[in-house]
Biopython code that builds the backbone (N, CA, C, O; Angstrom):
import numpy as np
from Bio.PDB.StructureBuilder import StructureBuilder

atoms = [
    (1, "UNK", "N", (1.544, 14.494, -7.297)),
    (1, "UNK", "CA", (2.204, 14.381, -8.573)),
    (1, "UNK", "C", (1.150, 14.578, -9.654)),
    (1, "UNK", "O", (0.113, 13.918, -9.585)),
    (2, "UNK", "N", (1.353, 15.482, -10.696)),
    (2, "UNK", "CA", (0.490, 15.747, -11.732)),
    (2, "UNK", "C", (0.291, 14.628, -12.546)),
    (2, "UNK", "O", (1.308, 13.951, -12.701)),
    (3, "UNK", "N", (-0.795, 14.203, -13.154)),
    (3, "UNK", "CA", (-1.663, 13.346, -13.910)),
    (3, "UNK", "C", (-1.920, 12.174, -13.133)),
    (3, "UNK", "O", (-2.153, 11.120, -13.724)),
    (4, "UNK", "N", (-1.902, 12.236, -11.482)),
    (4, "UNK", "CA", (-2.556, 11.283, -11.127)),
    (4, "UNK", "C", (-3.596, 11.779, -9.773)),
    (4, "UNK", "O", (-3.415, 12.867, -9.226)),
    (5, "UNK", "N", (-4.439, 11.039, -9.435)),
    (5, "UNK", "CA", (-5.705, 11.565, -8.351)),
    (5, "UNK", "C", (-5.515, 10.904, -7.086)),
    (5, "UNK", "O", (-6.532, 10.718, -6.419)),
    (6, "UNK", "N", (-4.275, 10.464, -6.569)),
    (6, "UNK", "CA", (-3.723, 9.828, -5.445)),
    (6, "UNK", "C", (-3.487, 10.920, -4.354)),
    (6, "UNK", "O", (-2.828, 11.959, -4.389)),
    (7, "UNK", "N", (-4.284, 10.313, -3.319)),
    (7, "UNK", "CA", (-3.503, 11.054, -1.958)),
    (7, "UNK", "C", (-1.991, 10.637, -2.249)),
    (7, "UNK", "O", (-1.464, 9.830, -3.015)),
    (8, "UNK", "N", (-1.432, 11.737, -1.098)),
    (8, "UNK", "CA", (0.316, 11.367, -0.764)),
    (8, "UNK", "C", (0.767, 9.997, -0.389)),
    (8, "UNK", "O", (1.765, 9.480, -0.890)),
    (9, "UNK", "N", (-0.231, 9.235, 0.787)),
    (9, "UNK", "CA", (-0.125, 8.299, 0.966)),
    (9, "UNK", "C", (-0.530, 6.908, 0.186)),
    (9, "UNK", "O", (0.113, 5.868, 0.329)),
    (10, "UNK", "N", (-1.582, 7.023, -0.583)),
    (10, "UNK", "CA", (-1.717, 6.099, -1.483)),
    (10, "UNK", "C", (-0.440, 6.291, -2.734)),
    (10, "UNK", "O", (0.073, 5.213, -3.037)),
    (11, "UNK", "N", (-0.171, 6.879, -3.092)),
    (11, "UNK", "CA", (0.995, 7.378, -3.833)),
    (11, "UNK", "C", (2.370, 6.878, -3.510)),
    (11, "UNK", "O", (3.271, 6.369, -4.178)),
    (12, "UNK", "N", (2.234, 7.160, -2.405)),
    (12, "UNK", "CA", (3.992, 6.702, -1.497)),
    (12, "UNK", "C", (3.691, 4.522, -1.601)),
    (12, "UNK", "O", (4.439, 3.892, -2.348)),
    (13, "UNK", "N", (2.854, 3.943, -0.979)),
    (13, "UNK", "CA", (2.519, 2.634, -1.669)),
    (13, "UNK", "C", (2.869, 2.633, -2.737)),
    (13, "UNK", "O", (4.063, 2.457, -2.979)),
    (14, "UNK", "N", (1.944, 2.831, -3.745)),
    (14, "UNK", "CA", (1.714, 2.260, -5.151)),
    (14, "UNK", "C", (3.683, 2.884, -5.823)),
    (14, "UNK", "O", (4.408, 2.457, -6.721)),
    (15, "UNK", "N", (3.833, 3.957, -4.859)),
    (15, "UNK", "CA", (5.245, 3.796, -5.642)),
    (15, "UNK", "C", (6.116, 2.579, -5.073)),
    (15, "UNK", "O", (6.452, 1.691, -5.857)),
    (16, "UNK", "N", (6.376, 2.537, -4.132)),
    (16, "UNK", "CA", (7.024, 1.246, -3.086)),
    (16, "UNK", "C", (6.577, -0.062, -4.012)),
    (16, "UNK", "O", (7.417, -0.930, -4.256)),
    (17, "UNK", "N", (5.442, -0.148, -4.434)),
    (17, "UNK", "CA", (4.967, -1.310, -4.977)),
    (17, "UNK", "C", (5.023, -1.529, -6.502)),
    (17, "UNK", "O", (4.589, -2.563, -7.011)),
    (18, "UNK", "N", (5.492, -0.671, -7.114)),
    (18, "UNK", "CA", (6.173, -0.226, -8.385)),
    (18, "UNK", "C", (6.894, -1.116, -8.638)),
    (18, "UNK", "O", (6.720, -1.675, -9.720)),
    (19, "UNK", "N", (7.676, -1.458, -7.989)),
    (19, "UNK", "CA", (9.234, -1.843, -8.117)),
    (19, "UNK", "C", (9.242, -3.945, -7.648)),
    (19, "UNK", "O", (8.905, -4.329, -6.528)),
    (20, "UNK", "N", (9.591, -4.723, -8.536)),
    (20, "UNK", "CA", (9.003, -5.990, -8.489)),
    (20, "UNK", "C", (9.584, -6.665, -7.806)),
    (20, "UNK", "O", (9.193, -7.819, -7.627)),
    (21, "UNK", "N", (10.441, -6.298, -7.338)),
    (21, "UNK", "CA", (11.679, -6.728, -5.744)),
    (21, "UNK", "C", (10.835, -6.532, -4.715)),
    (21, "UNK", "O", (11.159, -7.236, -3.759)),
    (22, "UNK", "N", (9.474, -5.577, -4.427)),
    (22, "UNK", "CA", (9.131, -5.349, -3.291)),
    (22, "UNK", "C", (7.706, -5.760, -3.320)),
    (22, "UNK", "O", (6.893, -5.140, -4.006)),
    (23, "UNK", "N", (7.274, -7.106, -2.371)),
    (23, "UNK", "CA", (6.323, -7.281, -2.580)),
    (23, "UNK", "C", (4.925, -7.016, -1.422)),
    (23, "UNK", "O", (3.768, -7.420, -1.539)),
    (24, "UNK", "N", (5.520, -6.228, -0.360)),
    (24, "UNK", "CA", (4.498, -5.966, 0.838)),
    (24, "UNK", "C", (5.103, -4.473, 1.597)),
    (24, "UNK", "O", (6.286, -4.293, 1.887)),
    (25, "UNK", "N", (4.397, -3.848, 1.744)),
    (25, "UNK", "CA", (4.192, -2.396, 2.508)),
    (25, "UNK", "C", (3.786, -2.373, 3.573)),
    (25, "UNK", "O", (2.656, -2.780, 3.846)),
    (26, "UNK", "N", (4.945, -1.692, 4.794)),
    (26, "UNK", "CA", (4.258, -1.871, 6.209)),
    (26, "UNK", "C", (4.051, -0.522, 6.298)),
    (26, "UNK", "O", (5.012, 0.227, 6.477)),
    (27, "UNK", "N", (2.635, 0.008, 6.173)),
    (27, "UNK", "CA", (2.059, 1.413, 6.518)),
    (27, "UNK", "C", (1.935, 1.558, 8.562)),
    (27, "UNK", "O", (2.198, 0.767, 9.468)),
    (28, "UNK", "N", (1.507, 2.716, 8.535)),
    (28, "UNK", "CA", (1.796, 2.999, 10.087)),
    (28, "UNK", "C", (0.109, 3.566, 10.101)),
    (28, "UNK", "O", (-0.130, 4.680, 9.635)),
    (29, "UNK", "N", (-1.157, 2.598, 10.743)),
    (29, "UNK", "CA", (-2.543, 2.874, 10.233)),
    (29, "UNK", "C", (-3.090, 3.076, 11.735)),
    (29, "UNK", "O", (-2.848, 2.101, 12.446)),
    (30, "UNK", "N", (-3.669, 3.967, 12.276)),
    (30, "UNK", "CA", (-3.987, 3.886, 13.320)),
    (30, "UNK", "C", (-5.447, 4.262, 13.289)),
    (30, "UNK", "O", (-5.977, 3.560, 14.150)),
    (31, "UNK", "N", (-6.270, 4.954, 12.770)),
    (31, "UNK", "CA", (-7.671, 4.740, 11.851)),
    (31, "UNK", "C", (-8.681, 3.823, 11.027)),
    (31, "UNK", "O", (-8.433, 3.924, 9.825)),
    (32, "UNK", "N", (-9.671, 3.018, 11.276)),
    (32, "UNK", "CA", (-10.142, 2.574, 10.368)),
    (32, "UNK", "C", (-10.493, 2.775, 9.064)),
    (32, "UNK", "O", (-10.667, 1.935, 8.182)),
    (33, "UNK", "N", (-10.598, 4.155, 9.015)),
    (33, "UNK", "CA", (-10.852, 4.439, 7.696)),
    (33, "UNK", "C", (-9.223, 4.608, 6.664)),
    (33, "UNK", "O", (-9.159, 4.613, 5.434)),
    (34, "UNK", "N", (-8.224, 4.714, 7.512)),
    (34, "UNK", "CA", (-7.070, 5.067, 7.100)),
    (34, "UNK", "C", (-6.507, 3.543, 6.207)),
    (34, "UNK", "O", (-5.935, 3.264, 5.153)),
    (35, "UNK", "N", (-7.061, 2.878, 7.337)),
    (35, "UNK", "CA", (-7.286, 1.031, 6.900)),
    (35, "UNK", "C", (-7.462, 0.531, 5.324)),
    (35, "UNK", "O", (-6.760, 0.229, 4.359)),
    (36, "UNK", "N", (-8.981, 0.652, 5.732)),
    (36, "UNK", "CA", (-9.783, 0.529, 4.244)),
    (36, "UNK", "C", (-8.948, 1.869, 3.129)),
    (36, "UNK", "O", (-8.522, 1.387, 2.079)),
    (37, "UNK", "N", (-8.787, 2.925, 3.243)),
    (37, "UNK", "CA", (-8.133, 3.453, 2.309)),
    (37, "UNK", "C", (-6.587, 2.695, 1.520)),
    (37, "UNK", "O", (-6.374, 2.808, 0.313)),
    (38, "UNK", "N", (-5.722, 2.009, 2.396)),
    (38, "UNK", "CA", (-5.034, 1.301, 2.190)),
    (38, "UNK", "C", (-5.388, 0.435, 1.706)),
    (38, "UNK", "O", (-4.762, 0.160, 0.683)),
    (39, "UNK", "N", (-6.140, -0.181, 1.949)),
    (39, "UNK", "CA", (-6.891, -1.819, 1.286)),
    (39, "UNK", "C", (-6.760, -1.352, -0.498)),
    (39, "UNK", "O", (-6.227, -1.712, -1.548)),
    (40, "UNK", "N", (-7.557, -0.429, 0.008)),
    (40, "UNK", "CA", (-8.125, 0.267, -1.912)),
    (40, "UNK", "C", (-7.303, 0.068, -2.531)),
    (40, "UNK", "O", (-7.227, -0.806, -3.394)),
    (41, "UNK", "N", (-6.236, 1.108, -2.116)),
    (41, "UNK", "CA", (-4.914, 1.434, -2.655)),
    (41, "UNK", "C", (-4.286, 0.220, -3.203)),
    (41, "UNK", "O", (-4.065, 0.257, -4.414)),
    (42, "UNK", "N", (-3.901, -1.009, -2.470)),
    (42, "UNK", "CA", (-3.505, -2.059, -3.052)),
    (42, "UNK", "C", (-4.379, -3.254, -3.897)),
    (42, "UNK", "O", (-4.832, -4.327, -3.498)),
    (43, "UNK", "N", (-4.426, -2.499, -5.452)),
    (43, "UNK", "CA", (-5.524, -2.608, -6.072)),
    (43, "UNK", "C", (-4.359, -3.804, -7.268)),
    (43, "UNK", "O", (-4.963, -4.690, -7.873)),
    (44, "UNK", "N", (-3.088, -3.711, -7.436)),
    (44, "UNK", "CA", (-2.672, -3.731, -8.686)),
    (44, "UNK", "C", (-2.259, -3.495, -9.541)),
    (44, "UNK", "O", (-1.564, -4.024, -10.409)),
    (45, "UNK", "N", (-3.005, -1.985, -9.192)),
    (45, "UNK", "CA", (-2.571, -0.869, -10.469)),
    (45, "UNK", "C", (-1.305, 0.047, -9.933)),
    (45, "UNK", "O", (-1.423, 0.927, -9.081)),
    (46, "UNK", "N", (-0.080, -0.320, -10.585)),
    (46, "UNK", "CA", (0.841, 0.975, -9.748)),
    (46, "UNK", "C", (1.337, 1.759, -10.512)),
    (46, "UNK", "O", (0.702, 1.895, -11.558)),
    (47, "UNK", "N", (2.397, 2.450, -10.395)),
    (47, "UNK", "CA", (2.766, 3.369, -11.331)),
    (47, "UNK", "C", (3.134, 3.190, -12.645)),
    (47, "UNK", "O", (3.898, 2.227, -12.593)),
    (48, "UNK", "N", (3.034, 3.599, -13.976)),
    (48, "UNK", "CA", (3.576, 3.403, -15.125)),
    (48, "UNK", "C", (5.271, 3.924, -15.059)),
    (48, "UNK", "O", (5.838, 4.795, -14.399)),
    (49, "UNK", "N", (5.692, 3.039, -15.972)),
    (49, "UNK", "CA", (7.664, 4.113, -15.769)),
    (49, "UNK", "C", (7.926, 5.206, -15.659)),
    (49, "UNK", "O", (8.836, 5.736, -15.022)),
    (50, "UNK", "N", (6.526, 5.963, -16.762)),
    (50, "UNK", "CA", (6.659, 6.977, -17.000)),
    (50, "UNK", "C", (6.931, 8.217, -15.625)),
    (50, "UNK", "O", (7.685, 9.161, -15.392)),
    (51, "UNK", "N", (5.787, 7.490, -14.963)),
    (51, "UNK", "CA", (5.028, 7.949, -13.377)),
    (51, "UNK", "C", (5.800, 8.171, -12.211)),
    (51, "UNK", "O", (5.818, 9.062, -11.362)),
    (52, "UNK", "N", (6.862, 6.413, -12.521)),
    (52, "UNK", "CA", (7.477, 5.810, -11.290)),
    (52, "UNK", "C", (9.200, 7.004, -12.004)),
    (52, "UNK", "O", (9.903, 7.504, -11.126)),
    (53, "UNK", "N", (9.506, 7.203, -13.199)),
    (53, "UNK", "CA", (10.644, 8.030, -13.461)),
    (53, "UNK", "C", (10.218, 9.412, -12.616)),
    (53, "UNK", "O", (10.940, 9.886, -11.739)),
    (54, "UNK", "N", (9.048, 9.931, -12.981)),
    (54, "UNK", "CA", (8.713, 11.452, -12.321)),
    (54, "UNK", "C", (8.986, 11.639, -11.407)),
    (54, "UNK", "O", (9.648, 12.636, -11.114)),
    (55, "UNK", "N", (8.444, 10.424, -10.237)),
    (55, "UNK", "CA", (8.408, 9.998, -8.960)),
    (55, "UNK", "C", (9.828, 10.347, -8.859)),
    (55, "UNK", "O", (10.083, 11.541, -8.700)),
    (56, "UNK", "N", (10.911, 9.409, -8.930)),
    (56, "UNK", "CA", (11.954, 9.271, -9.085)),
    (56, "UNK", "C", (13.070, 10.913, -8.516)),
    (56, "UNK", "O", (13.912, 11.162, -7.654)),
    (57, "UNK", "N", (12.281, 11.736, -9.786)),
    (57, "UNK", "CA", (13.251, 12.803, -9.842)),
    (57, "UNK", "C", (12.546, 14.090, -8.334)),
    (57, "UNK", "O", (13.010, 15.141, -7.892)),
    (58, "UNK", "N", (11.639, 13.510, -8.081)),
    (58, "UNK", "CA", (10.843, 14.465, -6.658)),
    (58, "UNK", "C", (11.996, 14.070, -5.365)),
    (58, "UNK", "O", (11.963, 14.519, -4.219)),
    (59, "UNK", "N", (12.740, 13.347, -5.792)),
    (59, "UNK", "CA", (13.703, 12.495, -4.044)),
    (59, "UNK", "C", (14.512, 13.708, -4.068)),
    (59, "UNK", "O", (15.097, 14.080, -5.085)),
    (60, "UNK", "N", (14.553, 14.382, -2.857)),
    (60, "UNK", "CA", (15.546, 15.329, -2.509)),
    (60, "UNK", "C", (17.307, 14.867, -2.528)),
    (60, "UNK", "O", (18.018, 13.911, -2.220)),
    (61, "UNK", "N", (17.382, 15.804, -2.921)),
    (61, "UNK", "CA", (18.901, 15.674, -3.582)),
    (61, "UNK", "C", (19.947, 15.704, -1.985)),
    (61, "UNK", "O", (21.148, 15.656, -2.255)),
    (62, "UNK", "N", (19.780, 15.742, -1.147)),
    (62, "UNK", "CA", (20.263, 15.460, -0.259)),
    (62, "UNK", "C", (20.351, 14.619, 0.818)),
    (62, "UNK", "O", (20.457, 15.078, 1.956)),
    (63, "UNK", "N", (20.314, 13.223, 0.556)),
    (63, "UNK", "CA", (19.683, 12.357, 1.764)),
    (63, "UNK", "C", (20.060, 12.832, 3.122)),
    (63, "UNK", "O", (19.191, 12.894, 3.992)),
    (64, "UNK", "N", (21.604, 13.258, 3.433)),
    (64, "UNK", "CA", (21.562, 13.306, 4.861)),
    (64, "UNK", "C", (20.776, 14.462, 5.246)),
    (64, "UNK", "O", (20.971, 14.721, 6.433)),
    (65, "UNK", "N", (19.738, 15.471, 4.532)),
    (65, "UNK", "CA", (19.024, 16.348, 5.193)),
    (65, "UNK", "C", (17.674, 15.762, 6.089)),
    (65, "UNK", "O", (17.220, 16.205, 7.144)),
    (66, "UNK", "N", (17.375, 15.009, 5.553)),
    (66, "UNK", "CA", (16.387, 13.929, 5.862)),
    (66, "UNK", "C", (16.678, 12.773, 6.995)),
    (66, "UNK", "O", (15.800, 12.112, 7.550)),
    (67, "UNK", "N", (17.970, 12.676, 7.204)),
    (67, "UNK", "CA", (18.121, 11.176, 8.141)),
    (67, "UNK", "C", (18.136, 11.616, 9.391)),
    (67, "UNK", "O", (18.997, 12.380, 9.826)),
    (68, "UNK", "N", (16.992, 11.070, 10.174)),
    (68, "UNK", "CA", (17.176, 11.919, 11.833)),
    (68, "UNK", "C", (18.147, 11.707, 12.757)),
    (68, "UNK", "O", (18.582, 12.433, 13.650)),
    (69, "UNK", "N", (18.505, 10.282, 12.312)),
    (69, "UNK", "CA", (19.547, 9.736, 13.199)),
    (69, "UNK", "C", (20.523, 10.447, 12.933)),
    (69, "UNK", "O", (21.347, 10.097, 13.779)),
    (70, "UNK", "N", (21.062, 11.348, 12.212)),
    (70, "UNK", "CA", (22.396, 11.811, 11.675)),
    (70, "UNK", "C", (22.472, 13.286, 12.197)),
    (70, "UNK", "O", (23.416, 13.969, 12.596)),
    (71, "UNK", "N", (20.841, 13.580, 12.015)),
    (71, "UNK", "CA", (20.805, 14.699, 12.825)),
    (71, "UNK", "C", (20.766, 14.512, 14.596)),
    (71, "UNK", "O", (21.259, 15.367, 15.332)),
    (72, "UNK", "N", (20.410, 13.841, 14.875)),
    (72, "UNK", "CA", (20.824, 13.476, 16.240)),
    (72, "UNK", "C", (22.332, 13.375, 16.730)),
    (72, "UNK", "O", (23.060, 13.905, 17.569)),
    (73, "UNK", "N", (22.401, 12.340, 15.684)),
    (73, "UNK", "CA", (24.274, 12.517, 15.820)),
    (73, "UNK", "C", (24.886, 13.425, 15.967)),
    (73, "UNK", "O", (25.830, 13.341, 16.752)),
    (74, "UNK", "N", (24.606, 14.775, 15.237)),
    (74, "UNK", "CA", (25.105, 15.667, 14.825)),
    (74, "UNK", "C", (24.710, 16.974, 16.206)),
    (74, "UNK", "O", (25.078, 18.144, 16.302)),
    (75, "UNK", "N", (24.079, 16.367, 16.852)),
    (75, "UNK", "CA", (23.198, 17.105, 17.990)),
    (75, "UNK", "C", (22.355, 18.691, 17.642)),
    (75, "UNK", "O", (22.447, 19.766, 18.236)),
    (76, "UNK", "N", (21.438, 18.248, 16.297)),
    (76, "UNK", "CA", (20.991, 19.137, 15.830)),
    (76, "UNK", "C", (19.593, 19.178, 16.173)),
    (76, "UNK", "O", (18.798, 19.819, 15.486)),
    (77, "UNK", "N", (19.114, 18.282, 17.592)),
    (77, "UNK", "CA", (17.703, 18.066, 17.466)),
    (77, "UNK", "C", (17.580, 18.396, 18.711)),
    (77, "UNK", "O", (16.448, 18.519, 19.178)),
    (78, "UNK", "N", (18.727, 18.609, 19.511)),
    (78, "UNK", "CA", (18.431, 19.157, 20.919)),
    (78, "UNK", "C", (18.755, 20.814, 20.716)),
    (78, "UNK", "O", (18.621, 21.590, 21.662)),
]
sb = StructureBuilder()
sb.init_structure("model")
sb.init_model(0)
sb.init_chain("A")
sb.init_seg("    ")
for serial, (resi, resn, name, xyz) in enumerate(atoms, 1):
    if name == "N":
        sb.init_residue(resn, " ", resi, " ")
    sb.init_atom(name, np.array(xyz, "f"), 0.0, 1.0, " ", f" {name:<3s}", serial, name[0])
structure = sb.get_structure()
């Protein structure tokens, strides 16, 4: 996302953590360094509205293209 210096994944956090209903992120870390990069990341600082609106409008306009289970359902994965 333009005007900020975030990997994808520090990004995908700090947006999750945006929002004041949500107060813990279960990342999927199988790296130490992937670790400590996470650590960083949960610094405090998260998105401004401005940031977390931008964010916002990047969500694909189609959820069921995205849901695997639906594509499974749909027997589109065999």
């Amino acid at each position: 996302m333009e005007g900020t210096n975030y990997k994808l994944p520090a990004l995908a956090t700090k947006f999750a953590l945006s929002f004041p209903e949500v107060s813990s992120v279960l990342e999927g870390i199988d790296k130490q360094e992937y670790l400590e990069e996470a650590l960083r990341t949960v610094d405090g600082v998260y998105l401004s509205k401005e940031k977390l609106n931008k964010a916002r409008q990047l969500a694909y306009p189609e959820p069921e293209f995205i849901n695997l289970p639906y594509w499974d359902k749909m027997k589109w994965l065999t």
